[in-house]
C-alpha positions as CSV (number, residue, x, y, z in Angstrom):
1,X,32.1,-2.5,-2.7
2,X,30.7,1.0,-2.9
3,X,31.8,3.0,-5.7
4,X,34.3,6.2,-4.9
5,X,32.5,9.6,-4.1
6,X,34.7,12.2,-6.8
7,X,33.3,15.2,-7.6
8,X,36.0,16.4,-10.3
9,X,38.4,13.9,-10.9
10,X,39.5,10.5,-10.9
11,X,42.4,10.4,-9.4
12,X,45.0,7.9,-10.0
13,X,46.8,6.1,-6.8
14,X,50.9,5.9,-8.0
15,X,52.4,4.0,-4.7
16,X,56.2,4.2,-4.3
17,X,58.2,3.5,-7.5
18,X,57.6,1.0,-9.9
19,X,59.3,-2.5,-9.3
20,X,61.7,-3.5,-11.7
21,X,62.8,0.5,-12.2
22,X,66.4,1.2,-11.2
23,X,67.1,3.7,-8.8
24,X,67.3,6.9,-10.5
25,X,64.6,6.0,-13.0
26,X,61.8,8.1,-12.5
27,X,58.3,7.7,-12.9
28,X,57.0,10.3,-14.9
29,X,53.2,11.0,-14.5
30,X,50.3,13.9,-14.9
31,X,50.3,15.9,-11.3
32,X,46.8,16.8,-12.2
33,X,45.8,13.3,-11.8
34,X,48.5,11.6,-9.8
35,X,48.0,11.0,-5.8
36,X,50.6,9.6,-3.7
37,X,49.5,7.8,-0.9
38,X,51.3,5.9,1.7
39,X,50.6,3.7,5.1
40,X,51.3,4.7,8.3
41,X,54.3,4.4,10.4
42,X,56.5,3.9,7.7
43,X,54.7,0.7,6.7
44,X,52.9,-0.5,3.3
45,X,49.4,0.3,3.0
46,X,47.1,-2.9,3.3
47,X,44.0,-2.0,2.0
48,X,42.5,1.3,0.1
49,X,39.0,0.7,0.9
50,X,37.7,3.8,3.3
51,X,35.2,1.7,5.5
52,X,38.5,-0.8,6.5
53,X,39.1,-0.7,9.8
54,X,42.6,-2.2,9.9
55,X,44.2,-1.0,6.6
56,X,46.9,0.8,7.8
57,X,45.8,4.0,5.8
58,X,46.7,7.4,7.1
59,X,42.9,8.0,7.6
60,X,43.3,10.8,10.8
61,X,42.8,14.3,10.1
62,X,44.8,16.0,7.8
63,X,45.3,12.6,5.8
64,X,45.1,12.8,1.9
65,X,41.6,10.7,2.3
66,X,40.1,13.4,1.2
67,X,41.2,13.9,-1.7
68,X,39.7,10.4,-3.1
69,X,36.9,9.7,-0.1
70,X,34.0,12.5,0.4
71,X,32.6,12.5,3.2
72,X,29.6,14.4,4.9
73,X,32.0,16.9,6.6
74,X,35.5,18.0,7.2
75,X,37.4,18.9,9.7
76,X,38.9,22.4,9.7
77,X,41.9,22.5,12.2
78,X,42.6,26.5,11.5
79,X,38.7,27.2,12.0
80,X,38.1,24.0,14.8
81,X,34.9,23.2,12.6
82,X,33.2,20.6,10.5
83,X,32.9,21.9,7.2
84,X,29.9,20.5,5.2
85,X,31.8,18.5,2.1
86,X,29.0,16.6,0.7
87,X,26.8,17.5,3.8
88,X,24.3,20.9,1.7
89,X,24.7,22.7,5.5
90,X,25.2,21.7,9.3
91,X,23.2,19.1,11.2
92,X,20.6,19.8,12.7
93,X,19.3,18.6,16.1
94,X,15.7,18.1,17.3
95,X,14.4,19.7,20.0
96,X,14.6,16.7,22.3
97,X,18.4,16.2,21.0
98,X,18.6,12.7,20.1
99,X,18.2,13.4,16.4
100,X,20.3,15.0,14.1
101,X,19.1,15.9,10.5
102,X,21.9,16.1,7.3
103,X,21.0,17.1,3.7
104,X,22.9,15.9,1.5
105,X,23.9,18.5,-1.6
106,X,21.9,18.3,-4.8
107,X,23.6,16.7,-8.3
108,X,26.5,14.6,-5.9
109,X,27.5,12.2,-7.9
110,X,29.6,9.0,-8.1
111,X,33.0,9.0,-10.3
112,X,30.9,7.0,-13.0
113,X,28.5,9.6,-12.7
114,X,25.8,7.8,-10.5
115,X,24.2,9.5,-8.2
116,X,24.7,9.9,-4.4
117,X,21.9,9.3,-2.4
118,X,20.5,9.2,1.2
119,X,20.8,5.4,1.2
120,X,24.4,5.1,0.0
121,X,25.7,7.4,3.1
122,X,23.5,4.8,5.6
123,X,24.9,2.0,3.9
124,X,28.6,3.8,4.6
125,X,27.2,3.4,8.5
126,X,25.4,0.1,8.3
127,X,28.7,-1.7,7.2
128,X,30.1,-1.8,10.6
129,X,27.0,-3.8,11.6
130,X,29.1,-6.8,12.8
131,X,25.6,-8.7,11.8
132,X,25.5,-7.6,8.1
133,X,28.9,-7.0,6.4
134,X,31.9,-9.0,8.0
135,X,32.4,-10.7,4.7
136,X,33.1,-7.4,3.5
137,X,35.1,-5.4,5.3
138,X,36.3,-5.3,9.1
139,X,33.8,-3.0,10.6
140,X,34.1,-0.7,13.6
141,X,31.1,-1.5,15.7
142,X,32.2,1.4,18.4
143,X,30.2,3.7,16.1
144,X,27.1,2.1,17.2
145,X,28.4,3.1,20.6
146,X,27.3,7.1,19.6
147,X,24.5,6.5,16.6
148,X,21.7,4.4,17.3
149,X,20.7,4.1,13.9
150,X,20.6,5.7,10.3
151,X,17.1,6.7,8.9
152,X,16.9,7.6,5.5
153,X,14.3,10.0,4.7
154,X,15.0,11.4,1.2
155,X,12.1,12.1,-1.8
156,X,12.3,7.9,-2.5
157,X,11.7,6.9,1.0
158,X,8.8,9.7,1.1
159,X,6.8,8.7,-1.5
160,X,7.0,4.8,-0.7
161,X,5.6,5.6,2.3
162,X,3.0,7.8,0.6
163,X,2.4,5.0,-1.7
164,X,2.4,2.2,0.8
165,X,0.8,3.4,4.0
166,X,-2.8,4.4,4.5
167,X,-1.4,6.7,7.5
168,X,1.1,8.9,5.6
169,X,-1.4,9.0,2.5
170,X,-3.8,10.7,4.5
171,X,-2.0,13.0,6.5
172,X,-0.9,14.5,3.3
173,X,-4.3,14.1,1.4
174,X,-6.6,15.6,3.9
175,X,-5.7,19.0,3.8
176,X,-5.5,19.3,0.1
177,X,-8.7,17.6,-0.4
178,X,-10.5,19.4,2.1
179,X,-8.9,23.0,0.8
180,X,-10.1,22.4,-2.7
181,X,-13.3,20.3,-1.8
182,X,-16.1,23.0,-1.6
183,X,-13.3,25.6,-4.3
184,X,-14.9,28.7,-3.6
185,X,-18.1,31.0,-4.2
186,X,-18.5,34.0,-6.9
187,X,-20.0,37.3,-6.0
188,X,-20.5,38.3,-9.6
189,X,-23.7,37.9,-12.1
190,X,-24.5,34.5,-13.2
191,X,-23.2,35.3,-16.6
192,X,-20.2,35.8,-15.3
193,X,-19.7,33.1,-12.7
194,X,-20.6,30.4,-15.6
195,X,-17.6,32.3,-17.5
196,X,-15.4,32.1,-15.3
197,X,-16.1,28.5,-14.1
198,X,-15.6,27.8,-17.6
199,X,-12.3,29.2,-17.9
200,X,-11.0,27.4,-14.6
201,X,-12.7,24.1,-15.8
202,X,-10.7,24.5,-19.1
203,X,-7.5,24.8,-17.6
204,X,-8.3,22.3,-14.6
205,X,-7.0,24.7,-12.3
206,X,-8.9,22.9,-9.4
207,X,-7.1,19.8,-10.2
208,X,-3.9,21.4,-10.7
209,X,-4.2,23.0,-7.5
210,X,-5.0,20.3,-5.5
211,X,-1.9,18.3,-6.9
212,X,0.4,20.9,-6.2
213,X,-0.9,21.1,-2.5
214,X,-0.3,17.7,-2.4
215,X,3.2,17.4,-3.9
216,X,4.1,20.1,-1.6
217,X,2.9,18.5,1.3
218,X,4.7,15.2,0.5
219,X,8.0,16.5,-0.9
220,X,8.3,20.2,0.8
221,X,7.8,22.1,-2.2
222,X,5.8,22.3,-5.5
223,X,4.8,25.4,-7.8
224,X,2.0,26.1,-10.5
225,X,3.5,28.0,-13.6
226,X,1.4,30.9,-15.1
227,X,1.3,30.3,-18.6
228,X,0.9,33.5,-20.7
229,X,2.6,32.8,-24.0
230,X,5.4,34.4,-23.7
231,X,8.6,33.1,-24.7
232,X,11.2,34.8,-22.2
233,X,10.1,33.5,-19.2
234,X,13.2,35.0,-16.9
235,X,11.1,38.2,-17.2
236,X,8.7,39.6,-14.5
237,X,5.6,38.8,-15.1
238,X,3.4,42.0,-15.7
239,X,-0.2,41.3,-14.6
240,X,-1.9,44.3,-16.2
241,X,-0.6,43.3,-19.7
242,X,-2.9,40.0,-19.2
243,X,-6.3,40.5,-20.6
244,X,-9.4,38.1,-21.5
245,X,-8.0,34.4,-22.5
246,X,-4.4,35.3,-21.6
247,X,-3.9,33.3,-19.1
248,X,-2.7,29.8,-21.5
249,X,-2.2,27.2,-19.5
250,X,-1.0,26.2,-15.6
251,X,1.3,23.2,-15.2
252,X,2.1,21.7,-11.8
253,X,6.6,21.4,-11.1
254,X,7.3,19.1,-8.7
255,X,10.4,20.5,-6.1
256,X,12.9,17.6,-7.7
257,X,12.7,19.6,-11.3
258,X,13.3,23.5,-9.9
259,X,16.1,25.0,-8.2
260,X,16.9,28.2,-6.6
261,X,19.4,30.1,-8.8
262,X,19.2,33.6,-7.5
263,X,18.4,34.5,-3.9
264,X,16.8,38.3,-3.5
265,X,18.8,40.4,-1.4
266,X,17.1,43.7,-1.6
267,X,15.2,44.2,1.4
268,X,12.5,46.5,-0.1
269,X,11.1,43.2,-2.8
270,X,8.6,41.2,-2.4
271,X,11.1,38.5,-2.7
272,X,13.6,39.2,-0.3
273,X,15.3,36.2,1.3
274,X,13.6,33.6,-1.1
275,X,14.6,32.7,-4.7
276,X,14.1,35.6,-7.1
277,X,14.7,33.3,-10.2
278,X,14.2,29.6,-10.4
279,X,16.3,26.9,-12.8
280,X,13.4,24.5,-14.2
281,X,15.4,21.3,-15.5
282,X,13.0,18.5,-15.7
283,X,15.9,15.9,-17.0
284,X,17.1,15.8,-20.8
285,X,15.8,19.0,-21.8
286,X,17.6,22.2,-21.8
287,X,17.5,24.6,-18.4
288,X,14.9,26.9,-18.6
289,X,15.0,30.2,-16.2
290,X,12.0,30.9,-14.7
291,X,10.9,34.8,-12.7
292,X,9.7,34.1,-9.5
293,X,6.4,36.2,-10.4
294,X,5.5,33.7,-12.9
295,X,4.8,30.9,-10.7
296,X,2.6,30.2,-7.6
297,X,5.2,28.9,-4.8
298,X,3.6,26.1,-2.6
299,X,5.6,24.9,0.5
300,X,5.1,22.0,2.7
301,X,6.1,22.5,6.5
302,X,7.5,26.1,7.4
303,X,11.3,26.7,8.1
304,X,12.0,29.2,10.5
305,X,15.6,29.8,8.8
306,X,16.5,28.1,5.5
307,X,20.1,29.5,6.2
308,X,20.3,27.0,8.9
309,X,17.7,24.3,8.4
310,X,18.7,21.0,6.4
311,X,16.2,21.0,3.3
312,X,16.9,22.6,-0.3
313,X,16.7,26.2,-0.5
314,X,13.4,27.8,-1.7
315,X,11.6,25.2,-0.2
316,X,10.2,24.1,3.4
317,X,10.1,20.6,4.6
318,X,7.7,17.3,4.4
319,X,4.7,17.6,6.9
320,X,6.0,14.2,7.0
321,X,9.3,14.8,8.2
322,X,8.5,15.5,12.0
323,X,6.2,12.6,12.2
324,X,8.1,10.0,10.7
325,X,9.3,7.9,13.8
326,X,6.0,8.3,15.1
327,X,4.7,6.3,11.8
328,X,7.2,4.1,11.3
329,X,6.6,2.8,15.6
330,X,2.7,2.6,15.1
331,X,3.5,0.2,11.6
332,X,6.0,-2.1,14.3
333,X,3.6,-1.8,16.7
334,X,0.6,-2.5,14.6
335,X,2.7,-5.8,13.2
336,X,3.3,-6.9,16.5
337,X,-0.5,-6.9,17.2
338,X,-1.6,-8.5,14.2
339,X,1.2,-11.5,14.6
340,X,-0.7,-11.9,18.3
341,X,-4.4,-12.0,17.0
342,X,-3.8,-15.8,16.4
343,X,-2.5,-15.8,20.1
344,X,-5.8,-14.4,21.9
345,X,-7.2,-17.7,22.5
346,X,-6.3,-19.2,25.8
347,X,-6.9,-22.8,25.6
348,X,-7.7,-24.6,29.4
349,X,-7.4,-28.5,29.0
350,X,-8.2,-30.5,32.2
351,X,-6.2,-34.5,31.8
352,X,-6.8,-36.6,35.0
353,X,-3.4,-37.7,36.6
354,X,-1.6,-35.8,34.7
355,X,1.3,-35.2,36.5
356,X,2.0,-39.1,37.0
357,X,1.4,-39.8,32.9
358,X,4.4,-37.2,32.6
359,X,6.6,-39.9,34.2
360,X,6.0,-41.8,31.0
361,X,8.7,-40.9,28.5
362,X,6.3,-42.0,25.6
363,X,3.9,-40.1,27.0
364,X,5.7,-36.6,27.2
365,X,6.4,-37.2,23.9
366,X,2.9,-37.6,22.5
367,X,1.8,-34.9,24.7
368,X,4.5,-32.0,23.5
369,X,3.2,-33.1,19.8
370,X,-0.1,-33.1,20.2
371,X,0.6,-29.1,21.6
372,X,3.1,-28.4,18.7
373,X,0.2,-29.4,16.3
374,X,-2.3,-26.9,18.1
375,X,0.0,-24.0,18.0
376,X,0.3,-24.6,14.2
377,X,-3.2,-24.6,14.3
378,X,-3.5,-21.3,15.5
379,X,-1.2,-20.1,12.6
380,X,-3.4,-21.5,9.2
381,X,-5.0,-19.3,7.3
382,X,-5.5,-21.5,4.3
383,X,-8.8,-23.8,4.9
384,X,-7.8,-26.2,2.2
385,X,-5.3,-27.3,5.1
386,X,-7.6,-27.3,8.1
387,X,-8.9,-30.8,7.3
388,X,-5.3,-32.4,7.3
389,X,-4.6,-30.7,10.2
390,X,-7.3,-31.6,12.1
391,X,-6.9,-35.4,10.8
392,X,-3.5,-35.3,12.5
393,X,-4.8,-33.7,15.9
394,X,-7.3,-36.6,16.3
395,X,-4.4,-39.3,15.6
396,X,-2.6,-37.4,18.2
397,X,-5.7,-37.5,20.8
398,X,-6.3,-41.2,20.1
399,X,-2.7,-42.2,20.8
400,X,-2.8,-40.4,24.0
């Protein structure tokens, strides 16, 4: 069973009082940690697992299943909206409205510290497949009723696709490529082209680039960090105080390792509305806070308004992201044509009288095997089997 969503606390369930305990005899226990919590209509609670249909929790609105149970909203009955709980913002809806689009908040986590992700709320909706998980809990199918189905589409399901689809691959290749293919012509003395070519090939900054591009077309985000030496690097970056060889290095950050930690609100900076500081934390190091002015921000897909759009702050959205029904249909549909390759041939036997040999019970019966064993025919791709196969068509045709 899936693991409880708590973001601070494990809380303990203390039902009724003790057995044994006479009355009087209090239980005493920690309120910081203690959650009482009973069954409806007066009557014992049967189960405490959230995805139960029939265990007789108080699971309405209002009910204390919040307290142990995240979910992707809540209800707010003094407001009459869904408040985002584990949800970053409010759904989305595509244009055609049959889609809508939840992020999930970054860092959620488990109770044992594991963390959330895109496929654990599906699964949370795929257990009340009456086809998958009646061994595990009763589901409620009526939600299938409203949501046809649950698509993950987090960084994981991005790059397998990347990885394992020549379609996706180049939708997000060809643009970088063909951006950094040609790089770009000097108007400057040959001297100082070759010097400058020099520099560029030192630091790879044509490669660096074109990874970037292509991390921020996959993933909706990536930046290039100006390396200038200098140790404090939550400190504008002053361009004038860079002279010859200053420039030390450039070092690609993929979107999962930066985060928006200060928004500009100051209408009259370059920054305004977009992340003004940036937290790089690349995973068992310590934070490092990084000036906006020290790195070169790539994006993938624009968002019109981050305020409302479901994707991470500071960043815009996978070219992938509008597309990926359309791919995910052409692979079905390119399986199905494959699986009827082997069906192309029409085969047009002629048998004399046959009508009257299908009288013959023996007869129908050598006849439907000897058309079973040309069907499997039509299925072998391993030639080392064709000659046994064929052995046991001509038995068939001799016995007819």
């Amino acid at each position: 069973m899936k693991k409880i969503l708590s973001f601070l606390l494990i809380l303990t369930l203390a039902i009724g009082i003790l057995p044994g305990l006479a009355e009087g005899d209090l239980v005493q226990l920690p309120r910081n940690e203690t959650l009482s919590y009973f069954g409806l209509a007066w009557g014992t609670a049967s189960s405490y697992n959230p995805l139960e249909a029939g265990g007789n929790v108080g699971m309405g609105i209002g009910g204390g299943r919040f307290l142990v149970y995240e979910s992707l909203y809540m209800y707010n009955m003094l407001t009459n909206e869904n408040e985002p709980l584990i949800a970053e913002s409010a759904a989305v809806l595509s244009e055609d409205g049959t889609r809508y689009t939840v992020k999930l908040k970054e860092n959620v986590t488990f109770n044992d510290g594991t963390p959330c992700l895109a496929k654990d709320v599906k699964f949370s909706y795929d257990v009340h497949d009456t086809t998958k998980f009646a061994d595990i809990v009763t589901p409620s199918p009526d939600i299938f009723t409203y949501i046809k189905e649950v698509v993950v589409v987090d960084d994981y399901t991005l790059m397998n696709a990347y990885r394992g689809g020549w379609l996706p691959r180049k939708i997000v290749d060809i643009p970088a490529l063909d951006a950094t293919r040609n790089w770009r012509n000097w108007q400057a003395d040959t001297t100082e082209i070759s010097a400058i070519e020099a520099y560029e090939n030192r630091l790879g900054i044509r490669l660096k680039v074109k990874a970037a591009f292509t991390s921020a077309r996959l993933m909706g985000g990536a930046a290039i960090l100006i390396g200038t030496g200098d140790t404090d690097l939550a400190k504008p970056l002053d361009p004038a105080r860079i002279g010859l060889g200053g420039l030390k290095y450039a070092t690609v950050l993929h979107k999962r390792h930066l985060y928006a930690s200060e928004i500009e609100n100051d209408p009259a900076s370059p920054f305004f509305g977009k992340p003004a500081m940036w937290t790089l934390n690349p995973g068992g190091m310590t934070p490092t806070e990084i000036h906006a002015s020290r790195m070169v921000i790539l994006s993938g897909a624009d968002v019109i308004d981050p305020g409302m759009a479901a994707t991470t702050y500071g960043w815009g959205d996978s070219v992938l992201l509008a597309m990926f029904e359309a791919i995910r249909n052409m692979d079905a549909t390119s399986a199905n044509v494959a699986s009827l390759v082997f069906e192309a041939k029409v085969d047009t036997v002629g048998i004399p009288d046959f009508m009257r040999k299908l009288g013959d019970v023996n007869y129908s019966a050598q006849m439907l095997k000897r058309w079973a064993l040309a069907e499997t025919g039509k299925g072998i791709k391993d030639h080392s089997k064709i000659a046994a196969f064929v052995a046991a068509v001509r038995n068939a045709d001799e016995s007819l």
